[in-house]
Steps between C-alpha positions, in 0.01 A plus 500: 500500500658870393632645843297852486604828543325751758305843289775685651754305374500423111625178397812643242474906564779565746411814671507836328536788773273803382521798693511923477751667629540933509852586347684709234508253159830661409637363848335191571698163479387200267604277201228657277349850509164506282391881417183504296432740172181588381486642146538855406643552948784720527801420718406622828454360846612187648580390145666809428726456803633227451569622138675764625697346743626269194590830349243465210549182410114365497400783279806439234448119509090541399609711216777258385328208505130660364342403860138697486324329811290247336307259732760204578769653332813482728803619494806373754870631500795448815562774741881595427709653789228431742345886514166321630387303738436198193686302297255486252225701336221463328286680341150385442205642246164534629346629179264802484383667825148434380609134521672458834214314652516253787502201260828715341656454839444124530672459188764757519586317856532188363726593223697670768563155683578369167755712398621478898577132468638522112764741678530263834411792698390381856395862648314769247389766591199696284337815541124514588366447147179685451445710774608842364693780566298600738526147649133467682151616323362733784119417404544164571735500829254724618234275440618250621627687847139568586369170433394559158536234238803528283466581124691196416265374209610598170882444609625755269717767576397890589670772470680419785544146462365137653399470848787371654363229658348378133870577356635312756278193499552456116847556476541235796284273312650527198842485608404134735302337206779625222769364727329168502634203332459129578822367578392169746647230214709724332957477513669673792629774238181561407358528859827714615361774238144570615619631837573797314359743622490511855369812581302785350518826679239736427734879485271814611753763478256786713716776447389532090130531599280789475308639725128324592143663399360505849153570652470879604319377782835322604808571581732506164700165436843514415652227277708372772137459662343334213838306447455323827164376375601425213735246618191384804288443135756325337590291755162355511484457159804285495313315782221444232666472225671187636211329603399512179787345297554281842134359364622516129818308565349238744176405162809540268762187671163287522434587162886398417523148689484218300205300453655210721564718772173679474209275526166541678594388804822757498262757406214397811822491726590824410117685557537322855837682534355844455199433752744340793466697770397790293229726675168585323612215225341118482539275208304202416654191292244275339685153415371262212195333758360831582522648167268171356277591798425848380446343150777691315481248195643702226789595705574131584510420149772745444689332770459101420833405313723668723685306780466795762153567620295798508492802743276735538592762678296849666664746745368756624628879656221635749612828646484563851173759505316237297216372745129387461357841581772672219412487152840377307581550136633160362729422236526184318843423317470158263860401377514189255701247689589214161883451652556366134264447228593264282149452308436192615380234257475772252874584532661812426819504202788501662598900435174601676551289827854660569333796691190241646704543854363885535139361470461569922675858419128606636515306837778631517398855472202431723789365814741816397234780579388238820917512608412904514180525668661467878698819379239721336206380740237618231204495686253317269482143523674274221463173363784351312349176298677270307392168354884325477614149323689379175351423168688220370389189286509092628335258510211626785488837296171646377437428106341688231122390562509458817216728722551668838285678717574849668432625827178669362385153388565605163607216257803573217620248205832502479636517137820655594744454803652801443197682600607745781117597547429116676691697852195648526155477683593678859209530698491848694227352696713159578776697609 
């Protein structure tokens, strides 16, 4: 049986730290310093310092080499003589201000991470992508100081950039899932090249902000103020933001196991994991008896020619204010759970079964937001359902012809294995 990882701790991902951290770019110490460049911006603040502690050498290298700021297009180049605080630079397109969204910042963190371990650069450090010159948009800090909710919808940039703690979030996302590679059957020189990077440091230089719009009716903000909550906001965006690939990561290795190390039973074993001594989470395993008692025929037929049995699995997150006098929303999450799908009698051609293994990516989905609940405590109740077993062909497997009955008491004639519709036929009422 596959000896599971914990959520927290991702089967191949070796820990990425992501933090922020206030300091002059110019001046602070890594392998790889990432400045961003929006088309048409001109060479000015934190970008502009470091350009000018290099005596100019950003701005004559863009010209040389035709750089305009395209989305994804990078440019990288040694630090010679040490006049910074890196060894290397790059320089990273974000495309057109119009475009620096918070999907923009996913990506442009990943391809930061990217270029980080092409360069074996354990520490880089980037500046806060997205946020602005002025660093913080006032409307929404202010909204969100008196208990108002955040404008955090759209996720596209003002005129004075992301909300930090959006910015934050995505560029910690992006930077966790980009970094991610499966590695768990892979050479030792292969493995000794994803620990690059490290660590991501999130640069807020302060001292290249503007001053804040503030509320007449308060006292005025000055940017070391809104600096300081900046960095509160981004820190709990990180926070978030890892939860979130955490989730990503932990559907992603189940997704990657083999078939032979990933059957139904590995996959019931690891929905118990998330539920052990979990508060405000239960799960429910229904083994091959139970699941002919609740008359889930076409399902069973699905699950005949395979050697490992069926598992049906349901868990369930109930917040801690749900009670019988509290209305609760609920939330049902369905992830197909075919750990591989080989068509059965009606067999697949060899070319289409390679993938067959990523036929429980769903399931696996369904337990990777589960792994996250404890964290986020949403306060709705959720119900993670998956209906889990092999579709193989032998001798005991269902033929074309054959009839089975669903939970409904519907009947179906079977003229193709393949048939992912025969899962089917859950009773809302039955469960």
């Amino acid at each position: 049986m596959l000896a599971h990882s914990t959520p927290s701790t991702p089967l191949n991902n070796a820990i990425m730290k992501v933090q922020i951290k206030q300091a002059k770019l110019e001046k602070f110490p890594c392998d790889l310093l990432v400045l961003k460049w929006v088309q048409g911006q001109k060479m000015d603040g934190s970008t502009g310092a470091v350009d000018r502690a290099l005596g100019g050498l950003i701005f004559k290298m863009m010209k040389e080499e035709g750089f305009k700021g395209k989305e994804g297009e990078v440019m990288t180049f040694p630090v010679v003589g040490r006049k910074i605080g890196a060894r290397k630079v790059m320089v990273l397109g974000l495309g057109e201000q119009k475009n620096v969204t918070v999907d923009c910042l996913r990506r442009s963190a990943a391809r930061i991470v990217k270029e980080a371990r092409r360069q074996h650069a354990r520490r880089v450090g980037t500046i806060f992508m997205g946020t602005g010159a002025a660093g913080i948009d006032p409307v929404r800090s202010r909204a969100r100081a008196e208990g108002a909710s955040p404008l955090r919808t759209a996720g596209a940039a003002t005129s004075n950039g992301i909300d930090p703690f959006v910015a934050a979030k995505a560029i910690t996302e992006g930077a966790l899932l980009g970094r991610y590679t499966y590695t768990k059957y892979k050479s030792k020189e292969v493995r000794r090249d994803s620990v690059f990077p490290s660590e991501l440091v999130i640069v807020t230089a302060g001292v290249h902000e503007k001053a804040l719009v503030h509320n007449p009716s308060q006292p005025p903000q000055n940017s070391r103020g809104g600096e300081k909550f900046k960095i509160v906001e981004a820190e709990r965006g990180i926070r978030e933001g890892k939860i979130y690939a955490d989730a990503t990561i932990f559907s992603r290795d189940l997704v990657n196991e083999p078939a032979s190390n990933m059957t139904p039973r590995d996959l019931a074993d690891m929905a118990e994991g998330l539920a052990k001594d979990v508060a405000g989470m239960e799960v429910k395993i229904y083994d091959k008896n139970e699941i002919e008692e609740m008359g889930m025929g076409a399902y069973l037929g699905v699950a005949k020619g395979s050697d490992h049995p069926p598992y049906f699995i349901h868990l369930t997150w109930r917040p801690r204010t749900a009670n019988s006098k509290t209305k609760t929303q609920r939330i049902a999450i369905i992830g197909k759970g075919i750990t591989f799908d080989s068509g059965g009698l009606s067999l697949k051609p060899a070319g289409s079964m390679e993938s067959m293994k990523t036929d429980m990516a769903g399931c696996a989905a369904m337990l990777g937001i589960f792994s996250a609940l404890p964290k986020m405590k949403p306060n709705v109740e959720v119900h993670g359902i998956s209906a889990v077993c092999e579709n193989m062909p032998s001798g005991r497997a269902m033929k074309p012809g054959d009839i089975v009955r669903t939970m409904s008491g519907k009947t179906i004639e079977v003229l193709n294995t393949d048939a992912e519709g025969l899962r089917g036929g859950l009773s809302r009422k039955r469960l």
